[in-house]
C-alpha positions as CSV (number, residue, x, y, z in Angstrom):
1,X,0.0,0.0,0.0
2,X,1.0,3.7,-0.5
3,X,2.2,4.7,2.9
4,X,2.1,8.8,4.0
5,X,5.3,9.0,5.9
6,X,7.8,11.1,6.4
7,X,10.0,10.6,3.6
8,X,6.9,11.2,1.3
9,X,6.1,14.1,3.5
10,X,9.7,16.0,2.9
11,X,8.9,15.1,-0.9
12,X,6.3,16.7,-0.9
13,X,7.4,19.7,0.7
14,X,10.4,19.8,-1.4
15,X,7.7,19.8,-4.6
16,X,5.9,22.5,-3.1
17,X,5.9,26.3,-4.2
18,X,8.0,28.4,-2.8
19,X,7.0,31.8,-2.5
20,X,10.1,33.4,-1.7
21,X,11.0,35.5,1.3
22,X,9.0,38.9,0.4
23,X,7.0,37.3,-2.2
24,X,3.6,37.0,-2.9
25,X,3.9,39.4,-5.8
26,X,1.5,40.8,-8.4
27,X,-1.0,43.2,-6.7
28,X,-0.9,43.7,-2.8
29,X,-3.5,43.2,-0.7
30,X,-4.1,46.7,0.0
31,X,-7.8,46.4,2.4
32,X,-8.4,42.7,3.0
33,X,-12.1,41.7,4.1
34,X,-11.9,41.0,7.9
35,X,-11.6,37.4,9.1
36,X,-15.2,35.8,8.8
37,X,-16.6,38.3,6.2
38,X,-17.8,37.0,2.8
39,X,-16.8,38.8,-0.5
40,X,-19.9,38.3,-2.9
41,X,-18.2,38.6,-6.4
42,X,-21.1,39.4,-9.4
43,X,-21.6,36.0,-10.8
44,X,-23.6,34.8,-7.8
45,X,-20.9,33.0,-5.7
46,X,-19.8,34.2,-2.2
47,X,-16.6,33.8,-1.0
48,X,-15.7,33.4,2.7
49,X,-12.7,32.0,4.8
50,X,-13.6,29.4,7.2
51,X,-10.5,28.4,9.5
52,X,-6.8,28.2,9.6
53,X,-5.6,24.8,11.1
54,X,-2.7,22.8,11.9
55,X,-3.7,19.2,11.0
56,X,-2.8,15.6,9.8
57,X,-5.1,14.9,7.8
58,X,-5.7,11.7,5.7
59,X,-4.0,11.6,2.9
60,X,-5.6,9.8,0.0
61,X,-4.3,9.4,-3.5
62,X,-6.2,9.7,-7.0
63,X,-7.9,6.3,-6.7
64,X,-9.3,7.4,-3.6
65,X,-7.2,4.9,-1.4
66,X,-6.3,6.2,2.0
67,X,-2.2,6.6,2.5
68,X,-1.5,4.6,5.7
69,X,-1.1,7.0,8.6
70,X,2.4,7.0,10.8
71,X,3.7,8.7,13.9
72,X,6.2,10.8,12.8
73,X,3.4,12.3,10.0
74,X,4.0,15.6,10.0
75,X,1.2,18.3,10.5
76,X,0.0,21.4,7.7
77,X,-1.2,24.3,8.5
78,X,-5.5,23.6,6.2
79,X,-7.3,26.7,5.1
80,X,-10.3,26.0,4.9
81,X,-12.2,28.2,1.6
82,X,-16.2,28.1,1.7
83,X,-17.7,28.9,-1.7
84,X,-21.7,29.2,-1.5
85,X,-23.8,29.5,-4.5
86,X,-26.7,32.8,-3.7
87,X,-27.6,32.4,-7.2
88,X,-30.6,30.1,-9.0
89,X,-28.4,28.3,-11.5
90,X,-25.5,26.3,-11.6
91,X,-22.4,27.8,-11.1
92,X,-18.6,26.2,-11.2
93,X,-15.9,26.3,-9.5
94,X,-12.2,25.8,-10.9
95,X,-9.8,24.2,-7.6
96,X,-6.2,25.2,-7.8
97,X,-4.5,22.2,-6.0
98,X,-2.7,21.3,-8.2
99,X,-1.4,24.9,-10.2
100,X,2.4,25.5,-11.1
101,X,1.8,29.1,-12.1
102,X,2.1,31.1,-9.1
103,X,-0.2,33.7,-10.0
104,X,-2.9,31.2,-10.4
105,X,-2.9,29.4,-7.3
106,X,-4.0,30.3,-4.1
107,X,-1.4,32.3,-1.5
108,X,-1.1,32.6,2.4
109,X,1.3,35.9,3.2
110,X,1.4,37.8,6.4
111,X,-0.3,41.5,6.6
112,X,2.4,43.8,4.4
113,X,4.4,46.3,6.6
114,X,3.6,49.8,6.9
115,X,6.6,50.5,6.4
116,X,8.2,49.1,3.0
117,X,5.3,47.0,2.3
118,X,7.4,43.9,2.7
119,X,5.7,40.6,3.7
120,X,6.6,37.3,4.6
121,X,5.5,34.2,2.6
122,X,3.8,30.7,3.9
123,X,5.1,28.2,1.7
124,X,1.9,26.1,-0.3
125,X,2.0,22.0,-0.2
126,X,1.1,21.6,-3.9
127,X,0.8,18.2,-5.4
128,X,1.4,16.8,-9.2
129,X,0.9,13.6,-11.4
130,X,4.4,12.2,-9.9
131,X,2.9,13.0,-5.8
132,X,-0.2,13.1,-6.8
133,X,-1.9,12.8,-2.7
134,X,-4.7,15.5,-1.6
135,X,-6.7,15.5,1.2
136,X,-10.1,13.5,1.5
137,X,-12.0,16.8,1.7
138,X,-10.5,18.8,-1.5
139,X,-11.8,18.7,-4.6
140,X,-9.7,17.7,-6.9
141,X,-11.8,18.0,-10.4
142,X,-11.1,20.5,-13.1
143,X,-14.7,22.4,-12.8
144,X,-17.1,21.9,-9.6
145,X,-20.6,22.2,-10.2
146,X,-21.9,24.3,-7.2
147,X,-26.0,23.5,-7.4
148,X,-28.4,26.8,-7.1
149,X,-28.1,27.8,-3.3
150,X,-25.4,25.1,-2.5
151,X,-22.0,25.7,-0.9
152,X,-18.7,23.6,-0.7
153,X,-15.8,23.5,1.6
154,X,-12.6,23.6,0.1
155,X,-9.4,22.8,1.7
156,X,-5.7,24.4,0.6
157,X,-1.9,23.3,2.2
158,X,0.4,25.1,3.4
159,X,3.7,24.7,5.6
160,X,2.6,25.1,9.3
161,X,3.7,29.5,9.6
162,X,6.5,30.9,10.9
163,X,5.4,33.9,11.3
164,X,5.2,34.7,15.4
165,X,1.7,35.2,15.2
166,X,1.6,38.1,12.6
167,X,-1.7,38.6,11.0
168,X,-2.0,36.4,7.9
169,X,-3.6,37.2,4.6
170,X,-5.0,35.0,1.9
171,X,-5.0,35.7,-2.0
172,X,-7.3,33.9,-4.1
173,X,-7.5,34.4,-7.9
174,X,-10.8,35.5,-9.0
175,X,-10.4,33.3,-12.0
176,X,-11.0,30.2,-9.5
177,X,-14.7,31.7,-9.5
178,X,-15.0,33.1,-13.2
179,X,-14.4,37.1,-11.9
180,X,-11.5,39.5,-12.7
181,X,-8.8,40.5,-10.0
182,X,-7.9,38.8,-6.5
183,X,-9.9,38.1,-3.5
184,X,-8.4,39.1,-0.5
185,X,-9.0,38.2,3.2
186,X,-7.6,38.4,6.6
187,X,-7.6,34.6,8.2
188,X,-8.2,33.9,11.5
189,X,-6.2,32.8,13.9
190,X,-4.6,29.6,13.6
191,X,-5.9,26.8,15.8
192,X,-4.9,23.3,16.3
193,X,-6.7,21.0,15.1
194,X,-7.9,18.0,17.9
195,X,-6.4,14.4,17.2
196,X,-9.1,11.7,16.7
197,X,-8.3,8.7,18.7
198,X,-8.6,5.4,17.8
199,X,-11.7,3.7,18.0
200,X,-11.4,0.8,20.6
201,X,-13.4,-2.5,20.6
202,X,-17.2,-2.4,20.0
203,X,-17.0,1.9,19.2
204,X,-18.0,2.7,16.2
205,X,-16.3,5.5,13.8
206,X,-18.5,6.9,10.9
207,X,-17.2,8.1,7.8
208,X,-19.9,10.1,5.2
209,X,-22.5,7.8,6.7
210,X,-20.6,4.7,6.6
211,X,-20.4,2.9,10.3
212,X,-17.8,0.4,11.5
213,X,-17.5,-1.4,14.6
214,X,-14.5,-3.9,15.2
215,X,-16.6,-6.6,17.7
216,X,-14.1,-9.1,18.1
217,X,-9.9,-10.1,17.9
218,X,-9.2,-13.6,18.7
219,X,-7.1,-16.2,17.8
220,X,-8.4,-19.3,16.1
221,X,-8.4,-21.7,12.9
222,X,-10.3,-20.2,10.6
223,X,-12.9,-22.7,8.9
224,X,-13.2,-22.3,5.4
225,X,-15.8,-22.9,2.8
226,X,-15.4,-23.2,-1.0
227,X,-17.3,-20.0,-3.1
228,X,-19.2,-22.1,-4.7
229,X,-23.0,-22.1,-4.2
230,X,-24.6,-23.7,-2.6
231,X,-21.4,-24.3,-0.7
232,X,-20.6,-27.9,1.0
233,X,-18.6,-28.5,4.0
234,X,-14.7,-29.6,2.4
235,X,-13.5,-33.0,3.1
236,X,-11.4,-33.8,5.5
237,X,-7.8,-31.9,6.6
238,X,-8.9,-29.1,4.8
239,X,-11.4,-27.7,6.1
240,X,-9.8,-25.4,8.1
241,X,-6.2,-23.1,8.0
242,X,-3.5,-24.7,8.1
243,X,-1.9,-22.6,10.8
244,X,-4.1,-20.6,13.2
245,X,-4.4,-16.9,12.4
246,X,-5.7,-13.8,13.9
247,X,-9.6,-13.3,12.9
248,X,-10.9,-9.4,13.7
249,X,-14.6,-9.3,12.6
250,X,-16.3,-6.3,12.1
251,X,-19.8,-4.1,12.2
252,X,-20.6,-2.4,8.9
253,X,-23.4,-0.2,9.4
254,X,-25.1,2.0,6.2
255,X,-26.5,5.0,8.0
256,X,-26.9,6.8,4.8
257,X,-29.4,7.8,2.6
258,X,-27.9,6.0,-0.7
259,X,-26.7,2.2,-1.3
260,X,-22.9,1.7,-1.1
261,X,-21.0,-0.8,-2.4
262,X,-18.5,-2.6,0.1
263,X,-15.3,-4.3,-1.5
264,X,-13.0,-6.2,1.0
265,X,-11.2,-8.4,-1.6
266,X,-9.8,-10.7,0.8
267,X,-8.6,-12.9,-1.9
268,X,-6.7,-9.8,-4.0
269,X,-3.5,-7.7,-2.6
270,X,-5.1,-4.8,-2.9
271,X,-4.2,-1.7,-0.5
272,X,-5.8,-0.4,2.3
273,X,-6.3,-2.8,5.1
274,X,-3.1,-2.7,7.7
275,X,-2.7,-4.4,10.8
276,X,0.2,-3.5,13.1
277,X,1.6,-5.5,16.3
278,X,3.7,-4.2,18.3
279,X,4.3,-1.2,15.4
280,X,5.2,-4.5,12.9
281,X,2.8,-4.8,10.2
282,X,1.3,-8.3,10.6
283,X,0.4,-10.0,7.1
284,X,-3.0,-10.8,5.7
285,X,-3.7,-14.1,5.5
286,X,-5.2,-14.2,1.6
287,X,-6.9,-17.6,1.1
288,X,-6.9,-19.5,-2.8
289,X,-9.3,-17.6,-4.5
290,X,-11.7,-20.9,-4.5
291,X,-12.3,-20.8,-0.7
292,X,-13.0,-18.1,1.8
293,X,-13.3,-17.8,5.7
294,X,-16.4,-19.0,7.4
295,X,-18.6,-15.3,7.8
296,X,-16.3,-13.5,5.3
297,X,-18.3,-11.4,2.3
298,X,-16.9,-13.0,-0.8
299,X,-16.7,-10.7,-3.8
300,X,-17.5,-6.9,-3.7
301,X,-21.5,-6.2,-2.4
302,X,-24.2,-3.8,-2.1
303,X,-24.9,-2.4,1.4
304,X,-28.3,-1.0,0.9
305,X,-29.2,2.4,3.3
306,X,-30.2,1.4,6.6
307,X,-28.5,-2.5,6.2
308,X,-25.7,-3.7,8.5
309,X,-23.5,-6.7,7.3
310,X,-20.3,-8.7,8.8
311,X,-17.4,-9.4,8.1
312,X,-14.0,-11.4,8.9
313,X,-10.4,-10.6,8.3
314,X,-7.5,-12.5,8.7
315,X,-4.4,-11.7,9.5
316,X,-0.8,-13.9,10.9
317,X,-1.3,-14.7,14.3
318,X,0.9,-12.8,16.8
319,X,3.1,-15.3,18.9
320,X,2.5,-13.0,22.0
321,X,-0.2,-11.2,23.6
322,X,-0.4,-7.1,22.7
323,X,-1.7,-4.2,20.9
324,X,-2.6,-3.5,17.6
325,X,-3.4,-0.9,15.6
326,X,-5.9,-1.5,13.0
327,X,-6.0,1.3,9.7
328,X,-9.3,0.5,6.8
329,X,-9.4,2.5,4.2
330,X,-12.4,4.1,3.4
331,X,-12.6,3.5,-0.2
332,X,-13.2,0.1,0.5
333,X,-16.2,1.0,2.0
334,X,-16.9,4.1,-0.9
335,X,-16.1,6.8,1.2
336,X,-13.0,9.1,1.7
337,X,-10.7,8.9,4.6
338,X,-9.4,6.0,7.1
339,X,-10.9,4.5,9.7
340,X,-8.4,3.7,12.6
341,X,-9.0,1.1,15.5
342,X,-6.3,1.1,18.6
343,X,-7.1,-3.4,19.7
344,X,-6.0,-6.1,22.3
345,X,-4.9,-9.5,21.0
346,X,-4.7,-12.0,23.1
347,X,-2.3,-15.3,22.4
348,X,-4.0,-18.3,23.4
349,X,-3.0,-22.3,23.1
350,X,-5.5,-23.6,20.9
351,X,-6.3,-27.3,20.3
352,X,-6.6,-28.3,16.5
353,X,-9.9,-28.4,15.2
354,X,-12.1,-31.6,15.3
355,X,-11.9,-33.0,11.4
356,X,-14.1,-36.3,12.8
357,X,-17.2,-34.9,11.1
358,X,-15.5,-34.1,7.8
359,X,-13.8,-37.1,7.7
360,X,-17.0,-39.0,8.1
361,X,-18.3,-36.8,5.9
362,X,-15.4,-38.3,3.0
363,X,-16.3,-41.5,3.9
364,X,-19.7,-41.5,3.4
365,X,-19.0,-39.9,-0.3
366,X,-16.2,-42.4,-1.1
367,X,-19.5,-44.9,-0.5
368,X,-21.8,-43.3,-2.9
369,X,-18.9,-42.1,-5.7
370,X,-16.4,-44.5,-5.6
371,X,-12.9,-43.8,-4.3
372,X,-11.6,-42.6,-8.2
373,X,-14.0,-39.8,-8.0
374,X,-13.6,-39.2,-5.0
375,X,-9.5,-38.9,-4.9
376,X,-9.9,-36.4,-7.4
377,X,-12.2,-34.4,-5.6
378,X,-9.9,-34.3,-2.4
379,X,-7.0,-33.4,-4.6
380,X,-8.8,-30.5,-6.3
381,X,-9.9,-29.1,-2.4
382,X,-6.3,-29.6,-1.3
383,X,-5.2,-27.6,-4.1
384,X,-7.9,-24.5,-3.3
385,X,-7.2,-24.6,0.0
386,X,-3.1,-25.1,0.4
387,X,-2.6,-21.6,0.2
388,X,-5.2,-20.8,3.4
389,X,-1.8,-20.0,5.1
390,X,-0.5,-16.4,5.5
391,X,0.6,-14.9,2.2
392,X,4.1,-14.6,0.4
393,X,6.6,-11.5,1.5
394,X,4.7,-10.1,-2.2
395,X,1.6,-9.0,0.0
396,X,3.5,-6.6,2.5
397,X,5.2,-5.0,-0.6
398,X,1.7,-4.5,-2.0
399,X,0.3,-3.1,1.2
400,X,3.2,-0.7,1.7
């Protein structure tokens, strides 16, 4: 998976725009609006500041996939830009996250002196096709259709300020909203933004309508079942995982108004599921894709408004009792950010499962098919369910 660390953080601070030292040049902001006050240009749209914030965001890249979140992740300073539509038509809107022209981009500068007019710059966090991570609240689309009486939130980067608490100005070109000149507006003060702790066990976090719940961790062999429909119980020594692995089920809840889809893929290396033990990423276990765990949703699904469904991942079981730290990204679940869970595993000597009933279960087909028949059969469940053991070192590369 990508992963948002600090290496990628430097990058992209290196990528960013520098303004210079007295820079924010074209015309100065002579009278700024005071903090909080709208500017209502003539097309219809009013402009307004919201907030000035140092953050961490979620990071999340064009495919919508959540950038695993680390320690040492460094915060930005988020202004927050609130557009609202006064008019009864459509308007657009034209986002300027990812502009190389300086003139054309948003700017962040303190108040110019009175003396030489001299100001000192806040350097932006722009991104590109080569970095190319924004936020899960800005909009990253060429145009933004604003609906009659609508308003967005829009959210620009910029280096935390180093400007010992100077008044700060922001420039916004008045081409973003199809208008001549530059907005200009005095931004509050900068506050600090309040870290969201990990949900624990059983407490639900909610993304854009989308509930989940972690109910249980526990230690187990997982019993399989083949994808087939209707499914039958496998014959005998493979009915369950090889090994025992760590199970964490989950509470999906779709509070919304609209049908979502949900798409675990617990047979694919895809990104955006991470378990950590003891800060060591623990691997998935990814099962052949002709089997799945007992309770897991096979194949990607439609949670309709209002449903709540289950399901199971697996993961290598730790060899010692501990935390974990649990990241889902939301565009698994079609939403935008991450969903972070702070668990307790426990280690736990676990007898292997009873296979009596499967193998009775062989026995009784080797009657009725004939042992030909049936020895292929056997070989052909083997074969789907060999690889119920954790997966090769490829699936941490993939999830990193």
């Amino acid at each position: 998976m990508m992963r948002f660390n600090a290496k990628l953080m430097v990058a992209l601070l290196t990528a960013s725009m520098a303004f210079g030292v007295v820079g924010c040049k074209g015309e100065p902001p002579a009278d700024p609006l005071a903090a909080g006050m709208a500017d209502k240009v003539a097309n219809g749209l009013e402009i307004s500041i919201v907030s000035l914030e140092l953050a961490k965001p979620d990071f999340i890249d064009m495919n919508g996939k959540a950038a695993r979140p680390v320690k040492e992740q460094a915060e930005v300073a988020v202004l927050r830009v609130k557009i609202k539509n006064t008019s009864g038509t459509e308007l657009a809107y034209s986002p300027r996250h990812f502009e190389t022209n300086p003139k054309d981009r948003v700017q962040l500068c303190t108040k110019p002196s009175m003396d030489d007019g001299s100001r000192v710059n806040v350097k932006a966090i722009a991104f590109n096709m080569t970095s190319p991570y924004h936020t899960a609240r800005q909009y990253t689309e060429t145009n933004v259709k604003i609906p009659a009486n609508g308003e967005i939130v829009d959210e620009y980067l910029f280096e935390p300020p180093k400007t010992a608490g100077q008044p700060l100005v922001a420039l916004l070109p008045g081409s973003m909203f199809g208008v001549q000149g530059t907005l200009k507006f005095m931004v509050p003060n900068i506050t600090k933004a309040a870290e969201q702790k990990p949900a624990g066990l059983n407490t639900a976090m909610t993304i854009d309508g989308m509930e989940v719940k972690v109910t249980e961790v526990m230690k187990k062999y997982a019993e399989l079942e083949p994808n087939t429909k209707p499914a039958t119980p496998l014959k005998y020594a493979y009915a369950y995982t090889k090994d025992p692995v760590m199970a964490v089920t989950v509470s999906i809840t779709n509070k919304s108004s609209a049908e979502l889809s949900y798409n675990p893929s617990h047979s694919a290396k895809i990104a955006g599921i991470n378990m950590a033990f003891a800060n060591s990423p623990q691997k998935r276990v990814m099962l052949d894709n002709t089997v799945h765990a007992k309770g897991q949703v096979v194949g990607k699904i439609a949670v309709k408004a209002g449903a709540t469904i289950s399901d199971v991942y697996l993961f290598e079981a730790p060899s010692s009792s501990g935390e974990l730290s649990f990241d889902i990204s939301g565009h698994i679940f079609s939403v935008s950010g991450m969903y972070r869970f702070a668990l307790r595993y426990d280690d736990i000597t676990l007898q292997e499962p009873n296979l009596e009933p499967f193998k009775d279960a062989e026995e009784a087909g080797e009657g009725e098919e004939g042992e030909e028949e049936e020895g292929a059969a056997e070989e052909g469940a083997g074969d789907a369910a060999a690889d119920a053991a954790p997966a090769a070192e490829a699936e941490e590369a993939a999830a990193e």
